[in-house]
C-alpha positions as CSV (number, residue, x, y, z in Angstrom):
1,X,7.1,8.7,9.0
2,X,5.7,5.3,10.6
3,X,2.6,5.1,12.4
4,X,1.6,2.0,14.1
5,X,-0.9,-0.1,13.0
6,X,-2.8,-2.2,15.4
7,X,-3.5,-5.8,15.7
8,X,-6.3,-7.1,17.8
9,X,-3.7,-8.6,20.4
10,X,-1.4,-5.3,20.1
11,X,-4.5,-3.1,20.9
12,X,-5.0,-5.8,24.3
13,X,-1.5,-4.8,25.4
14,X,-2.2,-1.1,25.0
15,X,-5.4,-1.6,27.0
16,X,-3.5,-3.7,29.7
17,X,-4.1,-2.2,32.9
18,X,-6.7,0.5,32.0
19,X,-10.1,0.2,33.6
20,X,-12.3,-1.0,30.8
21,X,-15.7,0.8,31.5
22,X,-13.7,4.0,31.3
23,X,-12.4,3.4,28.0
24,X,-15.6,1.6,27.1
25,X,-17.6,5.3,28.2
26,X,-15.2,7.2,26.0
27,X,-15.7,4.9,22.9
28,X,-19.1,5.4,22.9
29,X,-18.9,8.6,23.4
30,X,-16.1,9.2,20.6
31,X,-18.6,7.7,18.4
32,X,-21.7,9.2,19.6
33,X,-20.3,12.3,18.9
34,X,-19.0,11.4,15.3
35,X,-22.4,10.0,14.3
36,X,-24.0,13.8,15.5
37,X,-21.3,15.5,13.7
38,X,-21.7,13.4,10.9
39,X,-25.3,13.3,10.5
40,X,-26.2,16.9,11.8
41,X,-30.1,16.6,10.2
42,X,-30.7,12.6,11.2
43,X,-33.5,12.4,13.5
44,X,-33.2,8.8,14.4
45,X,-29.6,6.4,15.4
46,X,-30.0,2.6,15.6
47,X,-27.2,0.4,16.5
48,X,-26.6,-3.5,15.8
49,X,-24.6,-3.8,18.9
50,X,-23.0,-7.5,20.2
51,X,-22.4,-9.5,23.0
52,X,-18.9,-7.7,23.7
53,X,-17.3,-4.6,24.5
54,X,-17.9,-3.2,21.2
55,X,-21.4,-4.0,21.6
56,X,-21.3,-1.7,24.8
57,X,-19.8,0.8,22.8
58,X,-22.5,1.0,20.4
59,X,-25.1,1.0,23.3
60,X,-23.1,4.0,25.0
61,X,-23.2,5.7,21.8
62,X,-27.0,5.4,21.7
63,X,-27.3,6.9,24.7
64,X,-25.3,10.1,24.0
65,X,-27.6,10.3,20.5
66,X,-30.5,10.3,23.1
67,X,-29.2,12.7,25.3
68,X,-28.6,15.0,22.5
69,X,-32.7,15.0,21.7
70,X,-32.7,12.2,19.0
71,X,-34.3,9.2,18.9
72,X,-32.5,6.1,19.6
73,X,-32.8,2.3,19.7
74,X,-30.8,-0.6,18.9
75,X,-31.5,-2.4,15.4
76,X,-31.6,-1.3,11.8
77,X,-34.5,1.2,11.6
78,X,-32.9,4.6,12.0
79,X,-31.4,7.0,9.9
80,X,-28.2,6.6,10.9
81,X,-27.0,2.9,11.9
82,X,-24.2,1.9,14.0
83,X,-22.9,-0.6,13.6
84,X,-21.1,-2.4,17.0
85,X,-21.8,-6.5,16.3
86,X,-18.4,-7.8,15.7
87,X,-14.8,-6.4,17.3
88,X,-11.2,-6.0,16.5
89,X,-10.8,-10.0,17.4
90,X,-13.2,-11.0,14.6
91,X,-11.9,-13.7,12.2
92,X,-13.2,-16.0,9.9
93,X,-16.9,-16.3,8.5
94,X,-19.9,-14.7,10.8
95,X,-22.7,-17.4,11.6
96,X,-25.7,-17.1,9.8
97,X,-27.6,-14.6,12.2
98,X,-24.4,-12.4,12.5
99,X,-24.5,-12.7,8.7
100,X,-28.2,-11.7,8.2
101,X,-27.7,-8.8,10.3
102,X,-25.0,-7.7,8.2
103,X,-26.8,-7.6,4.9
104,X,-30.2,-5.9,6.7
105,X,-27.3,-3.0,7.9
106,X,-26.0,-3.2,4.1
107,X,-29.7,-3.0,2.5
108,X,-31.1,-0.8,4.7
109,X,-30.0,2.4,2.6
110,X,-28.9,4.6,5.7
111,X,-25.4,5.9,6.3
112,X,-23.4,3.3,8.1
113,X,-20.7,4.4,11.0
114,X,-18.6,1.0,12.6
115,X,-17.2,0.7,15.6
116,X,-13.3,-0.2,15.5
117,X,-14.1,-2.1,12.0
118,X,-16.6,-2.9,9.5
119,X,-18.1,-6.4,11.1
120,X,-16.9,-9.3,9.3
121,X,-13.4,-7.5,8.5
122,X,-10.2,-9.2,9.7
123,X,-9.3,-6.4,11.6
124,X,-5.3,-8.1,11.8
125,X,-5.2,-9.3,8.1
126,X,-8.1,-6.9,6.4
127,X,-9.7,-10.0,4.8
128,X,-13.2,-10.3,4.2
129,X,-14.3,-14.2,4.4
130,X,-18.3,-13.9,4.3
131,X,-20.3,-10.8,4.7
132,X,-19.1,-7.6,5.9
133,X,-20.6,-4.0,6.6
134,X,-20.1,-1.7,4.6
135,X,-19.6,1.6,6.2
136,X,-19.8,4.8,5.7
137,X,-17.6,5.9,8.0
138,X,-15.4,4.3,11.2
139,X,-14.6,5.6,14.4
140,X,-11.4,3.5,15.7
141,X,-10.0,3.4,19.1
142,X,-7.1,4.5,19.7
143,X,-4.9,3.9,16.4
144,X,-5.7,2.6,13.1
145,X,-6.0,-1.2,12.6
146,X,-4.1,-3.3,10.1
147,X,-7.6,-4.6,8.6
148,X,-8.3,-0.8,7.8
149,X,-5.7,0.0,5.6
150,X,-5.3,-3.8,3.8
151,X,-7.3,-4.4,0.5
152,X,-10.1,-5.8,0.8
153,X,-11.3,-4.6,4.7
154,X,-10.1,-1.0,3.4
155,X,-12.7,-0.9,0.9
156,X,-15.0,-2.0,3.3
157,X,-14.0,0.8,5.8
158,X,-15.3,4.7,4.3
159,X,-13.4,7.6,5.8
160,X,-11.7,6.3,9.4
161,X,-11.5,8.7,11.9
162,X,-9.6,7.8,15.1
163,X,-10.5,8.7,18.2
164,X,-8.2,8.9,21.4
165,X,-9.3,7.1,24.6
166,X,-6.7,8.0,26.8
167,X,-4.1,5.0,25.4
168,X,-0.2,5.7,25.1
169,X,0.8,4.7,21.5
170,X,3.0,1.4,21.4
171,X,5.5,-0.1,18.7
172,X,3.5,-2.3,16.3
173,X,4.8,-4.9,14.3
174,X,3.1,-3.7,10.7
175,X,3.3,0.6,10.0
176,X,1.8,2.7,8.1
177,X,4.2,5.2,5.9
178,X,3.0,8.5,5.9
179,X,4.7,11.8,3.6
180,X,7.5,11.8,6.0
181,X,9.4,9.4,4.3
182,X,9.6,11.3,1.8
183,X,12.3,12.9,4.1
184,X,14.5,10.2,4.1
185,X,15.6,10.7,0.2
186,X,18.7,12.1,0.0
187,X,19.4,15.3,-2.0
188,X,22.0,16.7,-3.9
189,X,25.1,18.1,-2.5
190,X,27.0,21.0,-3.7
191,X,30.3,18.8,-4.2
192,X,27.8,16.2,-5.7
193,X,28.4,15.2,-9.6
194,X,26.1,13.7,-12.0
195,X,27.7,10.3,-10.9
196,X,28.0,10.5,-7.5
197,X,23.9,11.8,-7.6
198,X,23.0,8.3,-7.8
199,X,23.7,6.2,-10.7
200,X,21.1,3.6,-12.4
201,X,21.2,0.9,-15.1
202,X,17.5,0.5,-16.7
203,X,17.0,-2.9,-18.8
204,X,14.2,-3.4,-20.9
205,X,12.9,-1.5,-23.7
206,X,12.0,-5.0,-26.3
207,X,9.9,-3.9,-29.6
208,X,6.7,-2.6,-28.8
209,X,7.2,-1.6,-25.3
210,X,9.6,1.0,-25.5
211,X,7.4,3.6,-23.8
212,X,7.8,1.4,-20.3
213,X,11.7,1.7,-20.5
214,X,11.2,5.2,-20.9
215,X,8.4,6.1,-18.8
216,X,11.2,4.1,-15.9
217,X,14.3,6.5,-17.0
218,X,12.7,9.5,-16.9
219,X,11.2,8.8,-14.0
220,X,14.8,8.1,-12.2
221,X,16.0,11.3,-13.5
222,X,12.7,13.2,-12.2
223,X,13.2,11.2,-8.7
224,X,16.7,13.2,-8.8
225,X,19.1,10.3,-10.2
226,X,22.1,12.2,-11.3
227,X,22.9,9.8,-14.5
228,X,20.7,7.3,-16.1
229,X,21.8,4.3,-18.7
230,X,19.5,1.9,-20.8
231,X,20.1,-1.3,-22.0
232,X,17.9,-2.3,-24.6
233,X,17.7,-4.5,-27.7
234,X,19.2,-3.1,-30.7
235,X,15.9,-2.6,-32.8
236,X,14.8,-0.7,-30.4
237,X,17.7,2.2,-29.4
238,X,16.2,4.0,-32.7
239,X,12.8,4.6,-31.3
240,X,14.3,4.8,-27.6
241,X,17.3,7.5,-28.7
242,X,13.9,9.6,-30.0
243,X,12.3,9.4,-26.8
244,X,14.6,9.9,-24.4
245,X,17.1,13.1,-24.4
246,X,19.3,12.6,-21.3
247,X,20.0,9.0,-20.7
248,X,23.0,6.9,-22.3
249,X,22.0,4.2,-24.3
250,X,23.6,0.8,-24.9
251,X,22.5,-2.4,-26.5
252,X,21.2,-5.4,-24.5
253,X,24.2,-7.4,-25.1
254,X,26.1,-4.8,-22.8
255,X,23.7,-5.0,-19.9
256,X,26.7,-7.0,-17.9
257,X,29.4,-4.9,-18.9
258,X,27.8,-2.0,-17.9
259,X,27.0,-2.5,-14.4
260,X,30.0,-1.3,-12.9
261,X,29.3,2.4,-13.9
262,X,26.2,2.4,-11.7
263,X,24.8,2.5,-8.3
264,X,22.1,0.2,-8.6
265,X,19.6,-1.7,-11.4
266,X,16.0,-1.4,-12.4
267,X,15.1,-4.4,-14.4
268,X,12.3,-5.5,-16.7
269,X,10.3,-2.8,-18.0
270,X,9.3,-4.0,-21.5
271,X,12.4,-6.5,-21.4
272,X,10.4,-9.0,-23.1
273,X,9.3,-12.5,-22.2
274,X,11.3,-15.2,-23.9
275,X,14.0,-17.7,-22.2
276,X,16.7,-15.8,-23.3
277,X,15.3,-12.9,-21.5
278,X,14.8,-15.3,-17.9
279,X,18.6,-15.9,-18.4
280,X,19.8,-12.3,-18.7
281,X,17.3,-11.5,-15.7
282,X,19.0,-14.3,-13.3
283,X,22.5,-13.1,-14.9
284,X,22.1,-9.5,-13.6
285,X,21.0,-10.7,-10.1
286,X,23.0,-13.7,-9.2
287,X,26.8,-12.4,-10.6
288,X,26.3,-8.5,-9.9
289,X,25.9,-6.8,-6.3
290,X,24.5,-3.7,-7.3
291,X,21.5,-2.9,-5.5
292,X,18.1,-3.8,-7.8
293,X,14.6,-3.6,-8.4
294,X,12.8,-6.0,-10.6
295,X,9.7,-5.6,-12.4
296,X,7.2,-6.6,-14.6
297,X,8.5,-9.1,-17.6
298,X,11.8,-9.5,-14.7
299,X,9.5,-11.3,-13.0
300,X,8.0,-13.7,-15.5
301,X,9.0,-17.2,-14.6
302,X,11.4,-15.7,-11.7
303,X,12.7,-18.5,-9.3
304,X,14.4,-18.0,-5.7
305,X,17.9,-16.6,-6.3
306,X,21.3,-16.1,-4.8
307,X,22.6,-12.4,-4.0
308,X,24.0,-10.8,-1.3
309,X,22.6,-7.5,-2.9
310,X,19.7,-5.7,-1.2
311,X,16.6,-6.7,-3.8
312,X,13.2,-5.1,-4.6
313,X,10.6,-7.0,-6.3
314,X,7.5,-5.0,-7.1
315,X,4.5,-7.4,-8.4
316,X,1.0,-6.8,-9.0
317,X,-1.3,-9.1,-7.8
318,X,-2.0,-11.3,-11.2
319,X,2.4,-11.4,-10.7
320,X,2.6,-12.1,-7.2
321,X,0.2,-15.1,-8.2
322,X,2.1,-16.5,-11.0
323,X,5.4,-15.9,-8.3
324,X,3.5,-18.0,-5.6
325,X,2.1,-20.6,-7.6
326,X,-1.5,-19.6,-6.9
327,X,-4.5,-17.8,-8.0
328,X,-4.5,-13.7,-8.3
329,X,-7.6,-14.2,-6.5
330,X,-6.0,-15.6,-3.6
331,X,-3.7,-12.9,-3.5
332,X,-6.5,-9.7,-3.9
333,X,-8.3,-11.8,-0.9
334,X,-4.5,-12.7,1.2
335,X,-2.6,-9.5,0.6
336,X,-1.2,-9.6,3.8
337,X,-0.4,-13.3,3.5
338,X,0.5,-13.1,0.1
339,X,3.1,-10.3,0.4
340,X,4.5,-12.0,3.2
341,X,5.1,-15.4,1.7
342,X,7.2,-14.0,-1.5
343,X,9.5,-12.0,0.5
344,X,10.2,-15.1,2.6
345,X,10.3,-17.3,-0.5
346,X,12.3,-14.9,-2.3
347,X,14.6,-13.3,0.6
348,X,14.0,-10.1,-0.6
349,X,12.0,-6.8,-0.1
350,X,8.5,-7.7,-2.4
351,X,6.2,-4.3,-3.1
352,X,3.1,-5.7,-3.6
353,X,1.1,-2.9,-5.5
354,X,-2.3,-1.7,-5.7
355,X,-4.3,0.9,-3.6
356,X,-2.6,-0.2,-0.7
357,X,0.9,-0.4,-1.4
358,X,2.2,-3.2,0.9
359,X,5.9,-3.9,1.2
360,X,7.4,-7.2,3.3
361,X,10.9,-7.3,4.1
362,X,12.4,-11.2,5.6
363,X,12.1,-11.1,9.2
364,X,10.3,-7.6,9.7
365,X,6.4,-6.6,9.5
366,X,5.1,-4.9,6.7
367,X,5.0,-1.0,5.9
368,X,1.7,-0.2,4.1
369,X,1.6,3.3,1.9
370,X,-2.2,4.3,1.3
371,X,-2.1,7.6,-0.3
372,X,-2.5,6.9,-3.7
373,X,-5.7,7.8,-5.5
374,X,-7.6,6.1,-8.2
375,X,-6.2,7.8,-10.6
376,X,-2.9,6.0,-10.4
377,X,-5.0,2.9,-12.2
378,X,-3.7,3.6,-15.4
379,X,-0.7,2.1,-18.1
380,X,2.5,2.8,-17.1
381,X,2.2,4.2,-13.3
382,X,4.2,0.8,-12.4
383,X,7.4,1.4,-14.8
384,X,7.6,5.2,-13.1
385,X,7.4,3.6,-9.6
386,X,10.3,0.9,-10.9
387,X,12.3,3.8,-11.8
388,X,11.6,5.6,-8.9
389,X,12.7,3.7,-6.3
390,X,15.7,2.8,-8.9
391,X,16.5,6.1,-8.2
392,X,16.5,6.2,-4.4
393,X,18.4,2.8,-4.4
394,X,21.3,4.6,-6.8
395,X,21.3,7.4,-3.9
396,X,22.1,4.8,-1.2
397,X,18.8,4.5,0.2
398,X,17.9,1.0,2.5
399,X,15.7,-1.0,0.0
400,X,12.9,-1.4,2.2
401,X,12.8,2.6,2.8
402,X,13.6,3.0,-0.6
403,X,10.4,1.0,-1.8
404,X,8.5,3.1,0.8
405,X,9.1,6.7,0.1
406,X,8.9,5.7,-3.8
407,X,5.1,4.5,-3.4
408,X,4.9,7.6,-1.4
409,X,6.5,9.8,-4.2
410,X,4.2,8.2,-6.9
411,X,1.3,8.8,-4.3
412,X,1.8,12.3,-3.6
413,X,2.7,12.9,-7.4
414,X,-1.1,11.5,-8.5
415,X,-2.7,13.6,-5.8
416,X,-1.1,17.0,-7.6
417,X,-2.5,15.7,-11.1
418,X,-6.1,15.8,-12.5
419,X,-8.5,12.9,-10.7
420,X,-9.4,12.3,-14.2
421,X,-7.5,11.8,-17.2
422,X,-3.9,11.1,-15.5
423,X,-1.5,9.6,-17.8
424,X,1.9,8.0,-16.3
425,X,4.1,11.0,-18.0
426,X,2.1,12.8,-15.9
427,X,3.2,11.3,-12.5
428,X,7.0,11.5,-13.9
429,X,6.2,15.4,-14.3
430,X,4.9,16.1,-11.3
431,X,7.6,13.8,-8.8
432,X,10.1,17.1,-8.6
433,X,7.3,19.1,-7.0
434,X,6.3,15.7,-4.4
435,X,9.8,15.4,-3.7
436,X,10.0,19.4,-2.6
């Protein structure tokens, strides 16, 4: 459900006590034997190997190359290069030589496999702040590392494979959500009615972006909510009433009013941007305590608020920016940091979406959902997540699981669909068959 994810001074504390030229001789061997595997037809190995352990793993793993018959030698020149220069404790920007050697192991057009982490990936943060490997594959000790599975080291990272070395697994303060969340969603009950099946109140829906509002409620109802309502302008209930079939729908005005029939709120998708709009938004939050999640125009000019409530926000990076004050460019390079900082400022659970999913409650690490494929980089994906994790909310879910097994839902949805072509009605179509 949660597997730990490892910083550089968590993976020290697992190592405590453990004689490190045993652990070193099985890391090289681990990835001795994944390079072979890999690379069945190479008939050289050269490793870029540093001053540290990981350095001596890469020379270990030379040595099992040899002993299988190929040739082997440290540098760039083989057909397969390993590369062991920097270690899980790497931070910042490598010096100049550590830099050139990076870009010869980048240029030299031969399959790459890392040791622990890409060098010059922040294997606690997964930032990238000068030149970094990029590798084909990595073979990390003992558990995956934070930097693996954070945007941008991830990218940096190819297929991980981990490889045991004898280490008992610890808690770590950051996780990574795996389909057994998905576990956690409660179903229906025989003595269950539509209302008691989990309730949500859906606002948005302004001119023009009806289709968000709608792509949100059906999504609740395909997550299992047992009853859905919209609030939406006026104008638009015509166009909405002709889209969606089984929800109730109700115009903007009512939005307050109808709160008390529900379980929780999923506000924002196509509400609109205008100041009446910010007021309604900051209504809804600060005087109901219905459980919420807020997206898209929601979050446009959204200050720190006051509710008891338990609170999702779920920005994308160009939103998280505008929520912080800074640059999305700072945020794609900070995720970590980034993610962090708004649930703090905010006091709430903040999804911070893209191909890692990262999710930061107050106080707590951060659960990161990596299953989604590219495909999910389309219009529309983000309202069907909103409503999803509406949906769980409404069914009494914590918000922080809630937010998880929804990304997870979306995830596991995309994966049943084409890899090509995937349209956001068909994630809602396929989230009865994830759920299952």
């Amino acid at each position: 459900m949660l597997d730990p994810l490892y910083t550089a001074e968590e993976m020290k504390a697992a190592e405590a006590g453990h004689d490190v030229d045993v652990l070193m001789k099985r890391a090289g061997r681990a990835i001795g034997e994944e390079a072979l595997r890999r690379y069945p037809d190479a008939r050289s190995f050269s490793a870029v190997c540093g001053g540290g352990a990981n350095g001596g793993d890469g020379r270990i793993a030379l040595e099992v190359v040899r002993a299988a018959g190929r040739e082997a030698e440290e540098g760039t020149g083989g057909d397969v290069i390993i590369d062991a220069l920097f270690g899980t404790g790497f931070k910042g920007v490598p010096r100049p030589d550590a830099a050139d050697l990076i870009e010869r192991m980048n240029a030299a057009g031969a399959p790459v496999v890392a040791v622990d982490l890409p060098s010059g990936v922040d294997g606690d943060t997964g930032e990238i702040a000068g030149a970094a490997v990029r590798a084909d594959v990595t073979v990390t000790m003992h558990g995956r590392k934070v930097g693996l599975e954070v945007a941008p080291g991830r990218f940096n990272a190819g297929e991980v494979v981990v490889a045991d070395i004898g280490l008992e697994h610890r808690e770590t303060g950051n996780r990574l959500v795996t389909r057994e969340v998905l576990a956690l969603v409660p179903r229906k009950q025989p003595v269950d009615t539509k209302y008691t099946a989990g309730a949500l109140l859906v606002v948005g829906g302004a001119p023009g972006m009806t289709g968000a509002v709608s792509l949100t409620a059906t999504a609740a109802f395909r997550a299992d909510a047992g009853y859905v309502t919209v609030c939406a302008p006026a104008e638009s209930l015509p166009v909405i009433e002709g889209r969606l079939i089984e929800a109730v729908k109700r115009p903007l005005e009512e939005a307050l009013e109808a709160v008390s029939r529900h379980d929780a709120m999923a506000i924002g998708p196509g509400l609109g941007r205008t100041p009446e709009r910010r007021a309604l938004v900051r209504q809804l939050l600060e005087e109901t305590d219905l459980p919420a999640v807020v997206d898209a125009d929601a979050l446009d000019g959204l200050e720190p608020f006051s509710r008891t409530a338990p609170t999702v926000l779920t920005p994308h990076e160009g939103e998280l920016g505008r929520l912080l004050g800074r640059d999305p460019s700072w945020v794609a390079a900070h995720r970590l940091a980034a993610v962090t900082e708004a649930s703090a400022r905010f006091d709430c659970i903040c999804l911070l979406k893209g191909a890692d999913v990262l999710i930061a409650a107050p106080g707590q690490g951060v659960l990161v959902a990596a299953l989604g494929p590219p495909s999910l980089a389309t219009a529309g994906t983000g309202d069907v997540l909103t409503g999803v994790i509406g949906a769980f909310l409404a069914k009494g879910m914590e918000a922080r699981m809630a937010a998880a097994a929804g990304a997870l839902a979306c995830d596991v949805a995309a994966r049943l669909g084409p890899s090509r072509g995937l349209v956001a009605s068909d994630v809602v179509a396929l989230l009865p068959a994830a759920l299952e």
